[in-house]
N, CA and C atoms as an extended XYZ file, in Angstrom:
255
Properties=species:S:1:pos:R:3:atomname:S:1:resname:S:1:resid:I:1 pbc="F F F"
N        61.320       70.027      129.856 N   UNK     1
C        59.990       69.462      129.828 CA  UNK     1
C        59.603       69.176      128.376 C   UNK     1
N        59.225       67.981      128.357 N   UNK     2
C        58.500       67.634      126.578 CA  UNK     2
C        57.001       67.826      126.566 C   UNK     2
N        56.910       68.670      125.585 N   UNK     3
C        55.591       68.765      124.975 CA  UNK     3
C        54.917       68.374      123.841 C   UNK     3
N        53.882       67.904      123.763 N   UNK     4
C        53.406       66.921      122.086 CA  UNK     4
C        52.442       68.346      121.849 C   UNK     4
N        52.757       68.463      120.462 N   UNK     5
C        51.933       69.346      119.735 CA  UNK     5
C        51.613       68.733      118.413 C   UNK     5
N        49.917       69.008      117.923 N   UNK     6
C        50.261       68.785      116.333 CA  UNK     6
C        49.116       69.419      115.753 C   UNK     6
N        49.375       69.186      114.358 N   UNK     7
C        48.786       69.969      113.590 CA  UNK     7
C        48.389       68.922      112.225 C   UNK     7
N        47.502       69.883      111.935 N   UNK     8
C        46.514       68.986      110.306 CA  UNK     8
C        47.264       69.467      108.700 C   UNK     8
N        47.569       68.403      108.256 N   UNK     9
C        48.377       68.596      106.935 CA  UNK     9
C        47.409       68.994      105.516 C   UNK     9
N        47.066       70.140      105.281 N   UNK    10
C        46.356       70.542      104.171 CA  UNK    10
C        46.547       69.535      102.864 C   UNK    10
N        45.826       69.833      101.916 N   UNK    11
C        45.891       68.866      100.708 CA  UNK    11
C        46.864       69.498      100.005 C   UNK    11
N        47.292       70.732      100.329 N   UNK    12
C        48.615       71.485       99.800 CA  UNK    12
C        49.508       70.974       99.831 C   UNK    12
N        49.868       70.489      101.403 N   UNK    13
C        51.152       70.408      102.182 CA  UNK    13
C        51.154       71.392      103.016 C   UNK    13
N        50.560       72.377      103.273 N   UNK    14
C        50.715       73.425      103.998 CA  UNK    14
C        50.143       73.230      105.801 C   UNK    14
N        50.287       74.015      106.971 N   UNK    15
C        50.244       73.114      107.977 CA  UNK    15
C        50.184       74.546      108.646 C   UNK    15
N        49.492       74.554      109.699 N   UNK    16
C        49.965       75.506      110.774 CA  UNK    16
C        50.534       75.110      112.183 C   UNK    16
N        51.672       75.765      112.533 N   UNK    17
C        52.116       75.423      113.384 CA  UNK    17
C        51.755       75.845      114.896 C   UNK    17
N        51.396       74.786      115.465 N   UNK    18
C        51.129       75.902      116.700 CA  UNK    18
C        51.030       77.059      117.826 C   UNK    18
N        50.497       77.868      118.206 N   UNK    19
C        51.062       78.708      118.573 CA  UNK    19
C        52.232       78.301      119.658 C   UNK    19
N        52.387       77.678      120.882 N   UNK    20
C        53.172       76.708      121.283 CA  UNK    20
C        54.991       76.935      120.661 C   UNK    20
N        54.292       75.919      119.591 N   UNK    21
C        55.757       75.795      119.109 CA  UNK    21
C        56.671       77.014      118.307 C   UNK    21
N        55.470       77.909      117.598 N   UNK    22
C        56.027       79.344      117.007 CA  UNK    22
C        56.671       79.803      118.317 C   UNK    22
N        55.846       80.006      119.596 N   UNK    23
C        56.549       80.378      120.295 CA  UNK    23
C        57.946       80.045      120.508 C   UNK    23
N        58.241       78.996      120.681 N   UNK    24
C        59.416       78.511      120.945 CA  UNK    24
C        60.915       78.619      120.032 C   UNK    24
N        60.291       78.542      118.593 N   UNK    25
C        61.324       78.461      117.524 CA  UNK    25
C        61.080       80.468      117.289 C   UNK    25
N        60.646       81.456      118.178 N   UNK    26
C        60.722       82.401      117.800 CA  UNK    26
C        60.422       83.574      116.621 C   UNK    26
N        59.194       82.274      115.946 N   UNK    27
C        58.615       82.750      114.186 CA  UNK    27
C        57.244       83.454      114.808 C   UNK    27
N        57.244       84.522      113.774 N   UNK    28
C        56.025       85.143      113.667 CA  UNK    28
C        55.480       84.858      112.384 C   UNK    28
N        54.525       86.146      111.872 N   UNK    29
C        53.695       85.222      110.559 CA  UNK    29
C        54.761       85.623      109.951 C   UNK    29
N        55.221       85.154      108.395 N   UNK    30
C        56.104       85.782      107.155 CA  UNK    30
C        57.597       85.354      107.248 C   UNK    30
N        57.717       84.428      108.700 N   UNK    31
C        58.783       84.218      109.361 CA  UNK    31
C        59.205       82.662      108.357 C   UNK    31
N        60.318       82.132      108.164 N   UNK    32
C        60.519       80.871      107.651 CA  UNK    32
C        61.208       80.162      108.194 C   UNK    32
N        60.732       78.678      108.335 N   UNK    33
C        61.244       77.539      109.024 CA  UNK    33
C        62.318       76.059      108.333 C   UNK    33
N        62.928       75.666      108.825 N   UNK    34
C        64.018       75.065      108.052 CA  UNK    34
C        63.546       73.826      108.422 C   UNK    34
N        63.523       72.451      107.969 N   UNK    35
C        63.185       71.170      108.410 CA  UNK    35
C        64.480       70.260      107.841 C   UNK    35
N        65.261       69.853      109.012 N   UNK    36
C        66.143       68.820      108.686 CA  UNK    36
C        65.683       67.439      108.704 C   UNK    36
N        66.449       66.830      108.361 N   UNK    37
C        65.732       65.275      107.842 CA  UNK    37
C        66.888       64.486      107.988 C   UNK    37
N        67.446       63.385      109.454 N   UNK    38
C        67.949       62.912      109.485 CA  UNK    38
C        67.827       61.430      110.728 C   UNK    38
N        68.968       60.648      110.758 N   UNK    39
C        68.189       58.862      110.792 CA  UNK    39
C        67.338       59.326      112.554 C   UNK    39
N        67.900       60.261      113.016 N   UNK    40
C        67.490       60.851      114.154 CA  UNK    40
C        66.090       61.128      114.204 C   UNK    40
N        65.506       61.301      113.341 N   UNK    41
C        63.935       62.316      112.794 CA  UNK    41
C        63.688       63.358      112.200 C   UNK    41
N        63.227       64.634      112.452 N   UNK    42
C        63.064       65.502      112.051 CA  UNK    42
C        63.545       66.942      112.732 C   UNK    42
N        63.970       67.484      112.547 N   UNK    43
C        64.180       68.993      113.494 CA  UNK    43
C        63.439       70.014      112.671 C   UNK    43
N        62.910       71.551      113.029 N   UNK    44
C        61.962       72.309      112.805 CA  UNK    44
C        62.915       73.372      113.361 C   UNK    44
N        63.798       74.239      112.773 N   UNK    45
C        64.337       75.373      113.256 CA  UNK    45
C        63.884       76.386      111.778 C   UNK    45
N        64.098       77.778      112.897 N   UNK    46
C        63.618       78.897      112.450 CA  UNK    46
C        65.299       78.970      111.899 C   UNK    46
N        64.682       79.954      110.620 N   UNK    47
C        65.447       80.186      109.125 CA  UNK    47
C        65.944       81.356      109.507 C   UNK    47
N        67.458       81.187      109.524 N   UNK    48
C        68.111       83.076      110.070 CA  UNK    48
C        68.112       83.236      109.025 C   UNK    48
N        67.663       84.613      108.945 N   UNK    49
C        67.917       85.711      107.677 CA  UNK    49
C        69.270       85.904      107.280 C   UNK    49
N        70.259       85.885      107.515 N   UNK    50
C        71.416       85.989      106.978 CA  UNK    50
C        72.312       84.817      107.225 C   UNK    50
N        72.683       84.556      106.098 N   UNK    51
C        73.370       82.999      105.568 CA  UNK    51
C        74.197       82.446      106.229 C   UNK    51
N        75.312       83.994      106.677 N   UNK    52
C        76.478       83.315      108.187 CA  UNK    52
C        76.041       83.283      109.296 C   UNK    52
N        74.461       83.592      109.640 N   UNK    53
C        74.202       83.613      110.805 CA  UNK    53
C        74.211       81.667      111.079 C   UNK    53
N        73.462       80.651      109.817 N   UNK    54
C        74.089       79.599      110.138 CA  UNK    54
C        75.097       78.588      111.061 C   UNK    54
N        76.466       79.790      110.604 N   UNK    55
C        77.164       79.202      111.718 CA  UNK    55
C        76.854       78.886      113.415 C   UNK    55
N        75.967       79.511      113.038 N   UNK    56
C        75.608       79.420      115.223 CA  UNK    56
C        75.197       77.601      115.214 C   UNK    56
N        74.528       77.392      114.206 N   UNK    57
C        74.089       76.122      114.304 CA  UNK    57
C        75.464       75.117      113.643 C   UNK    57
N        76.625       75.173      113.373 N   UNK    58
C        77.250       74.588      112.671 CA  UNK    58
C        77.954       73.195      114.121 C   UNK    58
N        77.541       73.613      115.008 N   UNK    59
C        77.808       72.697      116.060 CA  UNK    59
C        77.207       71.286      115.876 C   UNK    59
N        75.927       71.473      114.954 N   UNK    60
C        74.902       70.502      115.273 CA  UNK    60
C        74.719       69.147      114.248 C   UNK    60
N        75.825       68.697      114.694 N   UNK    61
C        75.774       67.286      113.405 CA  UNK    61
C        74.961       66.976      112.956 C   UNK    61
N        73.801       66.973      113.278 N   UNK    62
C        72.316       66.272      112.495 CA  UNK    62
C        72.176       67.541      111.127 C   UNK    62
N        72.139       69.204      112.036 N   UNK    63
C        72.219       69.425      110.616 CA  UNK    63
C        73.384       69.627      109.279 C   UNK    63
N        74.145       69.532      109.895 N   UNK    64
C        75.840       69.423      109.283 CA  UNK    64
C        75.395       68.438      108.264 C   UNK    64
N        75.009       67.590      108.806 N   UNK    65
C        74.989       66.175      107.832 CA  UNK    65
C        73.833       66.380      106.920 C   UNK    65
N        72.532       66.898      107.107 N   UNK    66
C        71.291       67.190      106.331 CA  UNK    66
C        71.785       68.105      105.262 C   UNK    66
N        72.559       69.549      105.289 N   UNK    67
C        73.100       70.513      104.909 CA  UNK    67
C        73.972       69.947      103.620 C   UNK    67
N        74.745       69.221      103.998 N   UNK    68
C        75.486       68.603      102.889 CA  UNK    68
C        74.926       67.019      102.210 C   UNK    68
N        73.810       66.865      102.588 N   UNK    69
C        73.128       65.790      101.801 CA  UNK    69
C        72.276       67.118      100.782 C   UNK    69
N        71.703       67.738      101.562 N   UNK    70
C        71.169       68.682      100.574 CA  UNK    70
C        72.340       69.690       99.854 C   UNK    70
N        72.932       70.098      100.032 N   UNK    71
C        74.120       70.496       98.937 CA  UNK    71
C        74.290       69.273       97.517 C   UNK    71
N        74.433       68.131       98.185 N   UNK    72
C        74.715       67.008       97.760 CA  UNK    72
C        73.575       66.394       96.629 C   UNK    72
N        72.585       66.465       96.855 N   UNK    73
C        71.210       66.670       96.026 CA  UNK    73
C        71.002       67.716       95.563 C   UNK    73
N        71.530       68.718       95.582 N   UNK    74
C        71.285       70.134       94.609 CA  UNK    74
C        72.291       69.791       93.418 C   UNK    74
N        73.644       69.715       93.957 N   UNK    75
C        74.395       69.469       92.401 CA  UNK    75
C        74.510       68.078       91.511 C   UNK    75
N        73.605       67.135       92.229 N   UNK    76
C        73.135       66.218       91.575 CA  UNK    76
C        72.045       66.097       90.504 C   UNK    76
N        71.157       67.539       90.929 N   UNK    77
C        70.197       68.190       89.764 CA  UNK    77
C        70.276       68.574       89.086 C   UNK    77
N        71.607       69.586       89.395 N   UNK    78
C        72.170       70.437       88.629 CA  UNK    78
C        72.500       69.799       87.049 C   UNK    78
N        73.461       68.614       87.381 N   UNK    79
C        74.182       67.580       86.673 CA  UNK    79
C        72.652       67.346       85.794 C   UNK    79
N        70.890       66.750       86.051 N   UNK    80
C        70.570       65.967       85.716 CA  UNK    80
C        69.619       67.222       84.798 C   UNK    80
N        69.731       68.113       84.995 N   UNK    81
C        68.969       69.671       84.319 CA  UNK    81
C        69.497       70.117       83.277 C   UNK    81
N        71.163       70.029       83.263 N   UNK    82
C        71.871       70.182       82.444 CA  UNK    82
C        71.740       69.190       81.042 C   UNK    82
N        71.691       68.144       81.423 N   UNK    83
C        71.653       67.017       80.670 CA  UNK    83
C        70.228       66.858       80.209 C   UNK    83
N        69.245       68.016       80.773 N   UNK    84
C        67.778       67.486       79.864 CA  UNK    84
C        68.119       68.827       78.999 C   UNK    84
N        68.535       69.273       79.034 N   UNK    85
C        68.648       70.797       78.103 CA  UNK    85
C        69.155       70.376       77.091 C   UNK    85
């Protein structure tokens, strides 16, 4: 079943998520959420606390591909941080 939920974007950036959807992605308060970004849209998964727990999601091409664009943009900073120093 699809459900539309939404929420109001602070002048921060900051946002609350609904109770709804916390429910669903399993976050409580203090809890952290991961946002992939791919030609697909957006995905909103809850942040496992431990780094190999990842692999559970390694099935999921959308984020496979987000994961290593962002790898991919980290050592591209790296490169451009270095070079302002």
């Amino acid at each position: 079943m699809t459900q539309l939920y939404q929420s109001k974007i602070f002048a921060n950036g900051s946002t609350t998520l609904p109770k709804p959807v916390r429910d669903a992605l399993g976050v409580k308060a203090g809890d952290s959420v991961r946002y992939v970004i791919s030609e697909n849209g957006v995905q909103v998964l809850k942040r496992l606390s431990d780094d190999n727990s990842l692999k559970v999601h390694a099935h999921d091409p959308a984020l496979r591909e987000a994961l290593d664009a962002a790898e991919e943009a980290m050592d591209e900073n790296r490169t451009l941080l270095r070079e302002l120093k």
